[in-house]
LOLO-23730 format. One record per residue: residue number from 0; residue in three letters; x, y, z of N, C-alpha, C in turn. Coordinates in steps of 0.05 Angstrom, whole numbers, plus 5000, padded with zeros to 4 digits. Atoms other than C-alpha are relative to their C-alpha. Layout:
<rs>
+-----+---------+------+------+------+------+------+------+------+------+------+
| num | residuo |  nxx |  nyy |  nzz | caxx | cayy | cazz |  cxx |  cyy |  czz |
+-----+---------+------+------+------+------+------+------+------+------+------+
| NUM |     ALA |    X |    Y |    Z |    X |    Y |    Z |    X |    Y |    Z |
...
+-----+---------+------+------+------+------+------+------+------+------+------+
</rs>
This chain:
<rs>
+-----+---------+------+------+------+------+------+------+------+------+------+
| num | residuo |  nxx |  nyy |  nzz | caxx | cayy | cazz |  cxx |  cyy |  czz |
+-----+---------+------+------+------+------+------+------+------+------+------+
|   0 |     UNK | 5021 | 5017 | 4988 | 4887 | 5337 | 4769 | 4978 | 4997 | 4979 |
|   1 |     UNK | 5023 | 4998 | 5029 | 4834 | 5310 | 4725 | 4974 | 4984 | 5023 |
|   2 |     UNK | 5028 | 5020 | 4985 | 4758 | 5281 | 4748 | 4998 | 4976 | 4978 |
|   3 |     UNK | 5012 | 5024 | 4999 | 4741 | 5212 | 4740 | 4976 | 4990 | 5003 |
|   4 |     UNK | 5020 | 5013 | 4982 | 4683 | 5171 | 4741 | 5004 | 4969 | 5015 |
|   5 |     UNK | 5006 | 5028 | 4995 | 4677 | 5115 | 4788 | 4981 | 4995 | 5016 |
|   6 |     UNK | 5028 | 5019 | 4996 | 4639 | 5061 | 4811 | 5004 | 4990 | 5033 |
|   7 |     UNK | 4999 | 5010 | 4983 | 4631 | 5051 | 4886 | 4985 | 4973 | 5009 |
|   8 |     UNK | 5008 | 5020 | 4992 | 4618 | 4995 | 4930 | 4963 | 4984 | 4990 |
|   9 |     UNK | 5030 | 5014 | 5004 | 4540 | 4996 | 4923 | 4990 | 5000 | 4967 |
|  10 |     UNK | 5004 | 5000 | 5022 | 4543 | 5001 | 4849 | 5003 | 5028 | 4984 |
|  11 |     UNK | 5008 | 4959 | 5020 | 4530 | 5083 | 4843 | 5028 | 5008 | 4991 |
|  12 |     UNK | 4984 | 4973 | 5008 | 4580 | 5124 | 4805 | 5004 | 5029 | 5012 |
|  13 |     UNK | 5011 | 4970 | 4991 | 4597 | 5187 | 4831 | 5038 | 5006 | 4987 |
|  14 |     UNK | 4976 | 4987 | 5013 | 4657 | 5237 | 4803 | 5024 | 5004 | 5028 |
|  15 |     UNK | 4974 | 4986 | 4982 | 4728 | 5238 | 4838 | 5019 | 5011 | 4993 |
|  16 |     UNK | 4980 | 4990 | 5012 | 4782 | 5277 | 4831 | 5030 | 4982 | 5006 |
|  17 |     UNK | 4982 | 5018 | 5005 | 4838 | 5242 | 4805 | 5039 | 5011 | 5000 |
|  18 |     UNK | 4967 | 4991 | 4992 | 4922 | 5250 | 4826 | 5019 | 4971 | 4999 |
|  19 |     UNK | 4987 | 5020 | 5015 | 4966 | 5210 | 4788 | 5025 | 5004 | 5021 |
|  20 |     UNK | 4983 | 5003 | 4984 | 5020 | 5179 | 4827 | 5031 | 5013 | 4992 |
|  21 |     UNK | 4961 | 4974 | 5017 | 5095 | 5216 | 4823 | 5019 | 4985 | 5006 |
|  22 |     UNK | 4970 | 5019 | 4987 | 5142 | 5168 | 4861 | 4998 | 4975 | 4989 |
|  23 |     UNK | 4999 | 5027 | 5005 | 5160 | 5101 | 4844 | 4983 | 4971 | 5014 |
|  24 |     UNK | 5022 | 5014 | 4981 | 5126 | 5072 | 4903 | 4973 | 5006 | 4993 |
|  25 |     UNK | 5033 | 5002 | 5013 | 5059 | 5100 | 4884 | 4991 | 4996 | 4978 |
|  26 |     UNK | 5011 | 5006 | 5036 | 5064 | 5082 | 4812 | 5002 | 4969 | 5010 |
|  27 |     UNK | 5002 | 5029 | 4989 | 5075 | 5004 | 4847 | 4976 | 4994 | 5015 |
|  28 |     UNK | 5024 | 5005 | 4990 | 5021 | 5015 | 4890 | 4972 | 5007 | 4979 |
|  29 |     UNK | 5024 | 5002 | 5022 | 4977 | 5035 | 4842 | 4992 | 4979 | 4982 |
|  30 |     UNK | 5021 | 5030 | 5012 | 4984 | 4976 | 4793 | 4994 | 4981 | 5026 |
|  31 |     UNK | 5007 | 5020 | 4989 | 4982 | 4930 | 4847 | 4964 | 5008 | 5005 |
|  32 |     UNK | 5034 | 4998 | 4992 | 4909 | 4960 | 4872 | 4982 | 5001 | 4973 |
|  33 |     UNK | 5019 | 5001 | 5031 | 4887 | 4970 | 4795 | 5004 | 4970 | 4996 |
|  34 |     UNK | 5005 | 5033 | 5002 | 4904 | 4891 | 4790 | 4984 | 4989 | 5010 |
|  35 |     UNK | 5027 | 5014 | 4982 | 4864 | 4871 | 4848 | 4977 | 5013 | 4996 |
|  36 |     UNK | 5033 | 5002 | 4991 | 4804 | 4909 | 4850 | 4996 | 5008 | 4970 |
|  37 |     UNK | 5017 | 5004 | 5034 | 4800 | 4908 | 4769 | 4995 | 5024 | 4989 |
|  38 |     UNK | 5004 | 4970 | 5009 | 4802 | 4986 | 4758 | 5027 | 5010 | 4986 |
|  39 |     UNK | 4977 | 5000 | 5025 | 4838 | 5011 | 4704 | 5016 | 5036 | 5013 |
|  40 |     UNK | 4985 | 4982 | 4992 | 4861 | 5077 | 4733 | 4989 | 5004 | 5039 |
|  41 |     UNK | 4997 | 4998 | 4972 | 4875 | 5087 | 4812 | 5008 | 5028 | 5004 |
|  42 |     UNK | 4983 | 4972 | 4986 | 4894 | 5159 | 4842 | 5019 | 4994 | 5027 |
|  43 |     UNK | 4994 | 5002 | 4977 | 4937 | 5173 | 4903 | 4986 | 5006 | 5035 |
|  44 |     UNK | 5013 | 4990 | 4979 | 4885 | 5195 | 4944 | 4972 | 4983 | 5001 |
|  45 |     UNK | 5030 | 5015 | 4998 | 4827 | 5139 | 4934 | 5005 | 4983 | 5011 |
|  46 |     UNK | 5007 | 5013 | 4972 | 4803 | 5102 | 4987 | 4996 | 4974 | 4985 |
|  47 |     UNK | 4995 | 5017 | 5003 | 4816 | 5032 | 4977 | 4980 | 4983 | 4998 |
|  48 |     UNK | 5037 | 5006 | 4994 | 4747 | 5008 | 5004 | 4981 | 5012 | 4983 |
|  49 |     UNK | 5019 | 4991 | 5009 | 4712 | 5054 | 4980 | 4997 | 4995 | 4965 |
|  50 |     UNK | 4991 | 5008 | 5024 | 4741 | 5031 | 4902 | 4990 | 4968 | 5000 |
|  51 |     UNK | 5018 | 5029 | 5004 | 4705 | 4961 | 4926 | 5018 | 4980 | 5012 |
|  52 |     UNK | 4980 | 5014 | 4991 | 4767 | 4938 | 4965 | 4983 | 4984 | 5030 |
|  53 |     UNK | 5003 | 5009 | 4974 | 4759 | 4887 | 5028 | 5010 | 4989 | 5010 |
|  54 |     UNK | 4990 | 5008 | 4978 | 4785 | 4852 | 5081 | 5022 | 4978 | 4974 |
|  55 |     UNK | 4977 | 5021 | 5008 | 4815 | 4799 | 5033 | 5019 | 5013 | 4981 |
|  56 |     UNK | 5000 | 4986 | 5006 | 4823 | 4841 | 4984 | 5035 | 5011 | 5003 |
|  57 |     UNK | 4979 | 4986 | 4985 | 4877 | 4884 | 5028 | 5013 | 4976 | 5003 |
|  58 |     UNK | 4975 | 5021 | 4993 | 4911 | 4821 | 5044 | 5017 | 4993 | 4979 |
|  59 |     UNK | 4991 | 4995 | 5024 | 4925 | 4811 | 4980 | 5023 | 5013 | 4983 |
|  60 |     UNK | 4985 | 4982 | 5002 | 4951 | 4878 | 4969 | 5025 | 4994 | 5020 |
|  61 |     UNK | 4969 | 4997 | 4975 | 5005 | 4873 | 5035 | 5016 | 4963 | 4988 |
|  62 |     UNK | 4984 | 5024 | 5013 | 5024 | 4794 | 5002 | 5015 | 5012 | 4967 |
|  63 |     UNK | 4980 | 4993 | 5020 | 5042 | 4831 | 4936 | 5025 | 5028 | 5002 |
|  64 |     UNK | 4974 | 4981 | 4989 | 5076 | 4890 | 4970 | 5027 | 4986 | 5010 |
|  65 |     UNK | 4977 | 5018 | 4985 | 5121 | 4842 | 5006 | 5013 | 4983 | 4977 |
|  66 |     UNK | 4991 | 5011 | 5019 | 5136 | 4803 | 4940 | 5013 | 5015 | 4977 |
|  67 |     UNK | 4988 | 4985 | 5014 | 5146 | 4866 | 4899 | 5020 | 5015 | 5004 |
|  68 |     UNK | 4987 | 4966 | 4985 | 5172 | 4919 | 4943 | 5013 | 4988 | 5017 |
|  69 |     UNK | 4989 | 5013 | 4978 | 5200 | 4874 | 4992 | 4999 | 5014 | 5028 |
|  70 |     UNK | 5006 | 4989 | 4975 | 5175 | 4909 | 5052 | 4969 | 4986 | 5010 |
|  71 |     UNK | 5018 | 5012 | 4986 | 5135 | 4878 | 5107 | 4977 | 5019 | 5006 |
|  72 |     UNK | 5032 | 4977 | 4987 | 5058 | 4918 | 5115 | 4987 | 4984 | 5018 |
|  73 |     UNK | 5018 | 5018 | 4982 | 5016 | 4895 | 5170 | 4966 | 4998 | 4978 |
|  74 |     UNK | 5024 | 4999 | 5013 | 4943 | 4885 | 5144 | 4982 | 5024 | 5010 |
|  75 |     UNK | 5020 | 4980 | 4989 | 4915 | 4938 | 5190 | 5017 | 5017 | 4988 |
|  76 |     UNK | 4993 | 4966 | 5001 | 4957 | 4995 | 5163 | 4977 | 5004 | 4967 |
|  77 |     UNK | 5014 | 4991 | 5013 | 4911 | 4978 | 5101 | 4965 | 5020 | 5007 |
|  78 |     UNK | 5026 | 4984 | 4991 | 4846 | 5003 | 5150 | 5013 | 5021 | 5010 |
|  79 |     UNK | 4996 | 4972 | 4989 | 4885 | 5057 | 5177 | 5002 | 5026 | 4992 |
|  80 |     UNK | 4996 | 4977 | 5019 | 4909 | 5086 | 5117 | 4992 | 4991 | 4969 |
|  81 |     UNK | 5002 | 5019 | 5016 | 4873 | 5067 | 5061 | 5003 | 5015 | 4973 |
|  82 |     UNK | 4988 | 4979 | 5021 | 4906 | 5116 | 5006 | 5026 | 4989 | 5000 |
|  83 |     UNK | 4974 | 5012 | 5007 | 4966 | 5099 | 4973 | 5018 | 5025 | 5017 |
|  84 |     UNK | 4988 | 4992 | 4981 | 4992 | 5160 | 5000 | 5007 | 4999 | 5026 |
|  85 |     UNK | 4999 | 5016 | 4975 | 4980 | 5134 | 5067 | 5021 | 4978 | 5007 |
|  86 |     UNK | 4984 | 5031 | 4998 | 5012 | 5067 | 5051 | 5033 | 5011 | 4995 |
|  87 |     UNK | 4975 | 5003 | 5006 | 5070 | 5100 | 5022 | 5025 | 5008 | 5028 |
|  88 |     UNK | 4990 | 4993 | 4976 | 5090 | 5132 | 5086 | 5003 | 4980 | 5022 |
|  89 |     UNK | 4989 | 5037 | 4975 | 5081 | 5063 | 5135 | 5021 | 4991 | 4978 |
|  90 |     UNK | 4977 | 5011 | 5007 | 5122 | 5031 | 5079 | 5028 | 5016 | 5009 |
|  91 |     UNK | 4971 | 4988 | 4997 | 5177 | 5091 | 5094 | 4999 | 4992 | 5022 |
|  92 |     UNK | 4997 | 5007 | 4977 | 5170 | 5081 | 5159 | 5008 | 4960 | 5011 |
|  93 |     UNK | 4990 | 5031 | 4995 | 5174 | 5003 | 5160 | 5029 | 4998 | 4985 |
|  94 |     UNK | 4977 | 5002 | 5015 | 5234 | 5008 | 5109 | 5020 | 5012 | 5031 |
|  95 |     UNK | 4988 | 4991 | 4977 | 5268 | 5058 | 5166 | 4998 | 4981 | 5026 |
|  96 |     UNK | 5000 | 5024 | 4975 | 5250 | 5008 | 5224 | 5012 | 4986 | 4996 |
|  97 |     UNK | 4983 | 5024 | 5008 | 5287 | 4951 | 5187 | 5023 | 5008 | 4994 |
|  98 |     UNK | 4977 | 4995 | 4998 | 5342 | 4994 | 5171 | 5013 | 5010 | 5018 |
|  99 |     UNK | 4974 | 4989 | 4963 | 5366 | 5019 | 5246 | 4988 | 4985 | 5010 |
| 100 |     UNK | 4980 | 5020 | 4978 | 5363 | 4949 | 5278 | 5002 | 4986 | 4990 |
| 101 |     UNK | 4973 | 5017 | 5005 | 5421 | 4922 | 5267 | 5007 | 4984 | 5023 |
| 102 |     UNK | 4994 | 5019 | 4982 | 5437 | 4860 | 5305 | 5036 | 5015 | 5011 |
| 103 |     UNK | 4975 | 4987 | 4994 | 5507 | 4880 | 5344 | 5015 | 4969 | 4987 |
| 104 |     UNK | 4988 | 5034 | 5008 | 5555 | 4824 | 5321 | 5018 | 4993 | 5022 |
| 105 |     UNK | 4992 | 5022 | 4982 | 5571 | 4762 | 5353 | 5026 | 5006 | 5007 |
| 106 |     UNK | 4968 | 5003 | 4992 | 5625 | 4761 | 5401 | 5001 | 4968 | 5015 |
| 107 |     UNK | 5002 | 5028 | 4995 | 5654 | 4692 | 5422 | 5015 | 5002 | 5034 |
| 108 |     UNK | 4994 | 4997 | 4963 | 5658 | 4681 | 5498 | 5008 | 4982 | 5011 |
| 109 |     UNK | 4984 | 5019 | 4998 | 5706 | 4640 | 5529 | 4989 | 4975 | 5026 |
| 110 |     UNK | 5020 | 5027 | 4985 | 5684 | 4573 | 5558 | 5011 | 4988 | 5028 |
| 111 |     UNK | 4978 | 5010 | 4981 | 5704 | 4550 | 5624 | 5008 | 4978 | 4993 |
+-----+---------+------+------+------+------+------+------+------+------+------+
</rs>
């Protein structure tokens, strides 16, 4: 773990401690949020908002998740969880949702 300085919303600096992503998913989520909100290093544990993120912001983020990662995020799971660690877990969970339902397949039914 290493400290960081950054720059919150109202301008002040203050020191965070910094946790470099380990999975493949949080090294994806990470550039994507270092793209948008213009910060050159992201952790897995910083608050999305509080890094200067907002409403559009997050939208943003869940349109390039879905283009990169190909998994659908709602926009609220960015206020619910606003840590990549957070996100990476709704993405498991949305990945798991889309993979157990399975449409049953078509049967053809005889016509009077």
């Amino acid at each position: 773990m290493l400290n960081v300085e950054a720059r919150d919303q109202d301008g002040s600096t203050e020191k965070r401690e910094y946790i470099a992503p380990r999975t493949p998913d949080e090294m994806v989520l990470a550039d994507i949020w270092s793209r948008i909100l213009g910060i050159e290093v992201v952790g897995i544990e910083d608050d999305f908002f509080r890094l200067g993120g907002d409403s559009i912001l997050a939208t943003q983020v869940v349109s390039h998740v879905r283009q990169i990662m190909g998994v659908e995020l709602s926009p609220i799971a960015m206020f619910e969880t606003p840590t990549i660690t957070g996100l990476v877990r709704k993405l498991n969970l949305s990945r798991a949702n889309a993979n157990g339902i399975a449409a049953s397949p078509i049967k053809r039914l005889p016509r009077d």
